[in-house]
C-alpha positions in Angstrom: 90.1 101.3 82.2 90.9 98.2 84.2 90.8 95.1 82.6 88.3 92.4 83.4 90.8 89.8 83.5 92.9 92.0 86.5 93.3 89.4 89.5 91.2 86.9 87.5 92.5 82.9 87.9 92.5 81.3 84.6 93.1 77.8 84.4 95.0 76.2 81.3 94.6 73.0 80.1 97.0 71.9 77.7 99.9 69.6 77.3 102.2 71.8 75.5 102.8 74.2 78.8 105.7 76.2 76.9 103.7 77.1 74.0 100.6 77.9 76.3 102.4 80.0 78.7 103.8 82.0 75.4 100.2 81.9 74.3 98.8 83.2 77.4 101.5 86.0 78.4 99.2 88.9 77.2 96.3 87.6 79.6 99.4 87.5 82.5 100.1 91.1 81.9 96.7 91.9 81.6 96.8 91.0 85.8 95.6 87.3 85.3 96.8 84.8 87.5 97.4 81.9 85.8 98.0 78.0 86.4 98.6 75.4 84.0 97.6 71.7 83.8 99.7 69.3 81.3 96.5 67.4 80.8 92.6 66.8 81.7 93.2 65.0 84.9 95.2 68.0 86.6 92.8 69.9 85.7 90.0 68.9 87.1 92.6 68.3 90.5 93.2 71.9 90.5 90.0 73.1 89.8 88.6 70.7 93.0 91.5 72.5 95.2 90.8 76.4 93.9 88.3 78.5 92.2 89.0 79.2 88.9 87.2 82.6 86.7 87.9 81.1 83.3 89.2 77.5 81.9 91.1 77.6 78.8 91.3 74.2 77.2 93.6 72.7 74.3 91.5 70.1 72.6 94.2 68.1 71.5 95.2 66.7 74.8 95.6 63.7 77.4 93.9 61.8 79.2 92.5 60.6 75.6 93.0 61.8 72.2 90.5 64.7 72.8 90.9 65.6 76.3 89.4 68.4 76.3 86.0 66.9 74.9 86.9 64.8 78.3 87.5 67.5 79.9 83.9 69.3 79.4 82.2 66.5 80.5 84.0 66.1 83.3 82.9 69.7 84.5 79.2 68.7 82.9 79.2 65.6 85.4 80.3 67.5 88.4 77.5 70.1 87.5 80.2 73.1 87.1 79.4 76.0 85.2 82.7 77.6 84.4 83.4 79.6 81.3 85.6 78.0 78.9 87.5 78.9 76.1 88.5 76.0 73.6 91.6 76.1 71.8 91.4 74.4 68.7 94.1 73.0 65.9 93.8 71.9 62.5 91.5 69.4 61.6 89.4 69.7 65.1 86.2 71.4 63.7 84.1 68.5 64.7 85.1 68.7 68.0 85.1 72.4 68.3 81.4 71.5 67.6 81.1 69.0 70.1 82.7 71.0 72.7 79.7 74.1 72.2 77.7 71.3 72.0 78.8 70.4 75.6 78.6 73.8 77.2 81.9 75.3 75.9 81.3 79.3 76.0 83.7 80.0 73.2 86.6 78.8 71.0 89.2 80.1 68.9 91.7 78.6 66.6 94.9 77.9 67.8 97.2 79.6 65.2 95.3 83.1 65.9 95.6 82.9 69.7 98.4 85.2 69.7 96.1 88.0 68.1 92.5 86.9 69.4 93.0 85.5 73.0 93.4 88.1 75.3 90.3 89.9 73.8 88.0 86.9 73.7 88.9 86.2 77.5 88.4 89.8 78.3 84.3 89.3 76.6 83.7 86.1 78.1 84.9 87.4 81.7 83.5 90.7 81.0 79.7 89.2 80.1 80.2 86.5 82.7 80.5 89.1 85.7 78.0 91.2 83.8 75.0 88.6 84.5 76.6 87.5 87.6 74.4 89.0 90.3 71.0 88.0 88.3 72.6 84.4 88.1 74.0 83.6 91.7 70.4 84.8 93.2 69.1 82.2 91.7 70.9 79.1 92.8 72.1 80.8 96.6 70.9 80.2 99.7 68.7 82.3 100.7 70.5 84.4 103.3 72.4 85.5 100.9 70.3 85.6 97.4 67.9 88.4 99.2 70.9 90.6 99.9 71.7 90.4 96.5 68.8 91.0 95.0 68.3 94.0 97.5 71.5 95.2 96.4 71.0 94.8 92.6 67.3 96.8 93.0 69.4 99.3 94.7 69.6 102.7 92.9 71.1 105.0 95.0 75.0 105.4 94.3 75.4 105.9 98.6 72.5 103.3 99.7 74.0 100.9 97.2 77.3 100.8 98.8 76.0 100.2 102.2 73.5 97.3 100.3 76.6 95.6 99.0 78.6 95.7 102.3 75.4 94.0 103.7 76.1 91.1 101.2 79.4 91.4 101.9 78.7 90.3 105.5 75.7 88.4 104.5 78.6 86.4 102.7 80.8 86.0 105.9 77.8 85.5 108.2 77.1 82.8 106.3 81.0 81.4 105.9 81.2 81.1 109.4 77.9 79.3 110.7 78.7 77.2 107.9 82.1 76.6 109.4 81.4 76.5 113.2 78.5 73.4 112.3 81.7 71.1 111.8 80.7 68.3 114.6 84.8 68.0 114.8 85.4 71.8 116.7 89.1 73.2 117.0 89.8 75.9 119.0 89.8 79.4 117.4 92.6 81.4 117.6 92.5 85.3 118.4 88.6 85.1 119.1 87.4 86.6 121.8 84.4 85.4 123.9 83.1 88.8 124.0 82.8 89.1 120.0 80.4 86.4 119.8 77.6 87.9 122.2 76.8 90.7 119.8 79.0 89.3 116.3 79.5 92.3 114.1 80.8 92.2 110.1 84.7 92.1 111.5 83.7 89.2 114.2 82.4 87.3 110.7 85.8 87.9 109.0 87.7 86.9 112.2 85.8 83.6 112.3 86.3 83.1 109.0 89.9 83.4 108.8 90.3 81.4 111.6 88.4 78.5 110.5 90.1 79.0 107.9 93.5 78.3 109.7 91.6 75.3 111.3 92.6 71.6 110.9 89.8 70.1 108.2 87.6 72.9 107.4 83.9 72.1 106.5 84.3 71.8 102.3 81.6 74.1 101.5 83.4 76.9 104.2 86.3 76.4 102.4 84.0 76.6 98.7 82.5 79.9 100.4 85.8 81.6 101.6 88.0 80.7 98.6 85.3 82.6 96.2 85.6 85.6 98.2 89.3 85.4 99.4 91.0 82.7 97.9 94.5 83.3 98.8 95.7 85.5 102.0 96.3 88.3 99.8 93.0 88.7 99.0 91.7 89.1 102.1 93.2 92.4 102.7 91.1 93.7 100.2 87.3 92.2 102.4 89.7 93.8 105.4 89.4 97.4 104.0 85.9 96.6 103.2 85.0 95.9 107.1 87.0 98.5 108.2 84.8 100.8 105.4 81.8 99.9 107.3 82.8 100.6 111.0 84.4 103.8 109.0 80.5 104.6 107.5 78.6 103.4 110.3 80.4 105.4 112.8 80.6 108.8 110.7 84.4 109.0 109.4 83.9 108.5 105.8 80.6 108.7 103.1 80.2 105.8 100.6 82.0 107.3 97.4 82.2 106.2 93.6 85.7 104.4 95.1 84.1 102.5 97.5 81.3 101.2 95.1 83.9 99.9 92.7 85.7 98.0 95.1 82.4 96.5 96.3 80.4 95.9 93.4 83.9 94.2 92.0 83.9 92.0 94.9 80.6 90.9 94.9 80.6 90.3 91.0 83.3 88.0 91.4 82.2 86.5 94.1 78.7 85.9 92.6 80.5 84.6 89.2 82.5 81.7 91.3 79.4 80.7 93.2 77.2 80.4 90.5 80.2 78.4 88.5 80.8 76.0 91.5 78.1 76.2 93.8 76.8 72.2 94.6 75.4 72.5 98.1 71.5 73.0 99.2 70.5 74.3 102.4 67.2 73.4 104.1 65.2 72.0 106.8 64.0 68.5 106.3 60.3 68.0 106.2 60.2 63.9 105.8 62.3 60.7 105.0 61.6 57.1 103.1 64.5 54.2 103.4 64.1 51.6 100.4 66.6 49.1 102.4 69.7 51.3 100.8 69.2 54.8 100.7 67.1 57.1 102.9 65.2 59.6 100.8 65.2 63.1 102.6 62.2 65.1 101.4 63.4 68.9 102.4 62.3 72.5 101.7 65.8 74.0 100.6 66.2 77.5 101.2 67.1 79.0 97.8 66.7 82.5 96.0 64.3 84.8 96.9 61.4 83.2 97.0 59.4 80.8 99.1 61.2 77.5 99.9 61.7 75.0 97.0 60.4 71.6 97.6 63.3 68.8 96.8 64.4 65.0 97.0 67.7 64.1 98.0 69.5 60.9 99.0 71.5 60.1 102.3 72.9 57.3 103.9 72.2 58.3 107.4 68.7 59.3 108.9 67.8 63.0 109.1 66.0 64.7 111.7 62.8 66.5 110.6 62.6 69.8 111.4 66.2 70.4 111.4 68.1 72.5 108.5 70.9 70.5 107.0 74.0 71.3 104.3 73.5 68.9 101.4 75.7 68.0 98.8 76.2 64.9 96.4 79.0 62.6 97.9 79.2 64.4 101.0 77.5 63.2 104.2 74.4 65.5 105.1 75.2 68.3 107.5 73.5 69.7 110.6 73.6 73.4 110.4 72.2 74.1 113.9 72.2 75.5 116.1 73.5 78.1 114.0 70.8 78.5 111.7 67.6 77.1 112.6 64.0 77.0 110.6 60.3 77.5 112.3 56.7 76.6 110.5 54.1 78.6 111.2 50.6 78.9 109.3 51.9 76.7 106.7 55.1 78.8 106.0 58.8 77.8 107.1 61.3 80.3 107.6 65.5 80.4 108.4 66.9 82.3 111.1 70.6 82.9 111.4 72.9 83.0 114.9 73.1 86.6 116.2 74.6 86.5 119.4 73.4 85.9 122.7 69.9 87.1 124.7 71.4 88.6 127.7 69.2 88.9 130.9 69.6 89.9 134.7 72.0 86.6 135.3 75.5 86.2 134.2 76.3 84.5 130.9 76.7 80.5 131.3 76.8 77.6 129.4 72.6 77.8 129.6 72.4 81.7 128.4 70.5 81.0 125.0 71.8 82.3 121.9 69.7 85.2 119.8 68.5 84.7 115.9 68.2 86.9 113.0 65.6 86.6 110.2 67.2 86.4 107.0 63.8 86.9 105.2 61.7 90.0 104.8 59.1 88.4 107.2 58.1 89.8 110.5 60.5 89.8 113.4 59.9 86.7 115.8 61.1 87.3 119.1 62.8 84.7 121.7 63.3 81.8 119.1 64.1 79.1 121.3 66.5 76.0 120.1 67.2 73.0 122.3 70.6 73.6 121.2 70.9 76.8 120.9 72.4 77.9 124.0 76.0 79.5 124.6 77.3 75.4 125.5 77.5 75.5 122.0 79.9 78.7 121.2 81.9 77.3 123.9 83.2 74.3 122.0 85.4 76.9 119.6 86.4 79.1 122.5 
């Protein structure tokens, strides 16, 4: 049996790297990638840069006497949920207590490390992607919390496969609009014109690995991408997934206990990072204040499974009403349109995502306006119409 920990990233922070990395040699050959930080303050650098499945934290550390007490509430203040592991030494009981007491998930002592820590990983990682699925509905957007809670209700070994290769692209779709909103475009190598009239799961992947590639990235496309694929290597792996679908949808192979592994892996791990890091809200602003400082943006964020969620946040630019926006705190508000757009009607507000292009009689032109997708379980509305949502803007990347 494979162990949980096999292409996990564990972060450890501690100051004595020589004894860590003797510490922490059963979780390498157990297939965990790991990286160590001498004190609190690279860690918290490297866990801004890369996502991270587990921390593993010395209490007896810089940047203060207890640095890993510092260290907790660093990740408390930046709102990150990531299992960690405290490593404690004689005469740190108190802070052992402390640390639960700040969210730590677990802790061992130090001395039995060597017999305890490669199995206490393996539970923490093990229970962590266990609830994963049930936890990242909750806190993602909505585009991508219904596919997996349609997934999760999913029974059927076959259906469930094809339900989780739906998140998968649901995952990508999502990536990419996210990534094409950056007001700065760059052009996008290897993309074809013709892939973006009628975007299919590999034109998602494309796009996203060529944002990717992009000078300044959007931050939460690069949050997105990185907890699916962080490095290139992993991408081969959502590769072989695409190329599963167009193998499935076109007849050449039958979803098969193989196939579900690899997906229902992929998406665990996926959903464990989100709902660890995830710090962004997506919605469509309904109303603003300004107090002289700040403008208060009242919006309907787009969240879970359910109806929109009424919320406050703070911005130091106006917002347009009516217009779905990227929030998150310290980062300027974004405009997600024209690639995902929002309509009222009878007192409910619904997202639509970019779906390609409505192709008529004439030939396609800057004018030719682009086709949505619901990403809700509502009825189909036809023709959505967006002042900017005409093929001018997928021109800007091509």
């Amino acid at each position: 049996m494979t162990s949980p920990l096999n292409g996990a990233r564990i972060l450890v922070a501690d100051d004595q790297v020589d004894v860590a990395r003797t510490i922490c040699s059963p979780l390498r050959k157990a297939g965990a990638k790991l990286r160590f930080a001498p004190d609190g303050n690279a860690a918290m650098r490297d866990m801004t840069s890369w996502p991270f499945d587990l921390v593993v934290v010395d209490m007896k550390m810089p940047p203060d006497e207890w640095g890993g007490l510092w260290l907790l509430r660093q990740l408390n203040s930046c709102g990150w949920r990531v299992p960690v592991l405290v490593l404690s030494g004689e005469g740190s009981k108190q802070q052992v207590i402390e640390s639960l007491r700040l969210g730590a998930t677990d802790w061992i002592d130090k001395d039995a490390a060597d017999t305890e820590l490669l199995a206490r990983c393996e539970q923490i990682l093990d229970d962590s992607l266990e609830s994963s699925l049930d936890a990242a509905s909750g806190c993602l957007p909505t585009p991508l919390a219904l596919r997996f809670a349609r997934y999760t209700r999913t029974i059927d070994p076959e259906k469930k496969v094809i339900e989780g290769l739906h998140a998968l692209e649901a995952i990508l779709r999502l990536a990419a609009q996210i990534g094409l909103s950056n007001p700065a475009p760059s052009l996008l190598s290897g993309i074809a014109a013709e892939r973006l009239m009628q975007p299919s799961m590999g034109t998602w992947f494309a796009l996203s690995v060529a944002l990717a590639r992009g000078s300044d990235p959007v931050p939460a496309f690069n949050d997105l991408f990185s907890w699916l694929a962080p490095e290139r290597a992993d991408r081969q792996l959502v590769q072989d997934l695409v190329n599963l679908r167009n193998d499935i949808a076109h007849g050449r192979a039958m979803p098969d206990p193989s196939a579900h592994r690899r997906v229902d892996r992929l998406l665990r791990i996926f959903a464990h990072r989100a709902f660890a890091f995830w710090r962004f809200s997506v919605g469509v602003t309904t109303s603003m204040t300004f107090d002289g400082a700040k403008y208060g943006v009242e919006i309907l964020a787009f969240r879970g499974v359910g109806k929109p969620i009424p919320d406050l946040l703070q911005s130091d630019s106006p917002q347009v009403t009516g217009q779905v926006v990227l929030f998150a705190p310290g980062v300027s508000p974004l405009s997600l349109e024209p690639w995902l757009i929002a309509r009222t009607a009878e007192s409910s507000t619904r997202c639509f995502q970019f779906d390609g292009v409505r192709r008529g009689r004439s030939a396609l032109d800057s004018s030719t306006p682009l086709k949505y997708a619901k990403v809700d379980d509502g009825e189909d509305v036809r023709d959505l119409d967006h002042p900017q949502g005409t093929w001018a803007a997928v021109m800007k990347w091509l």
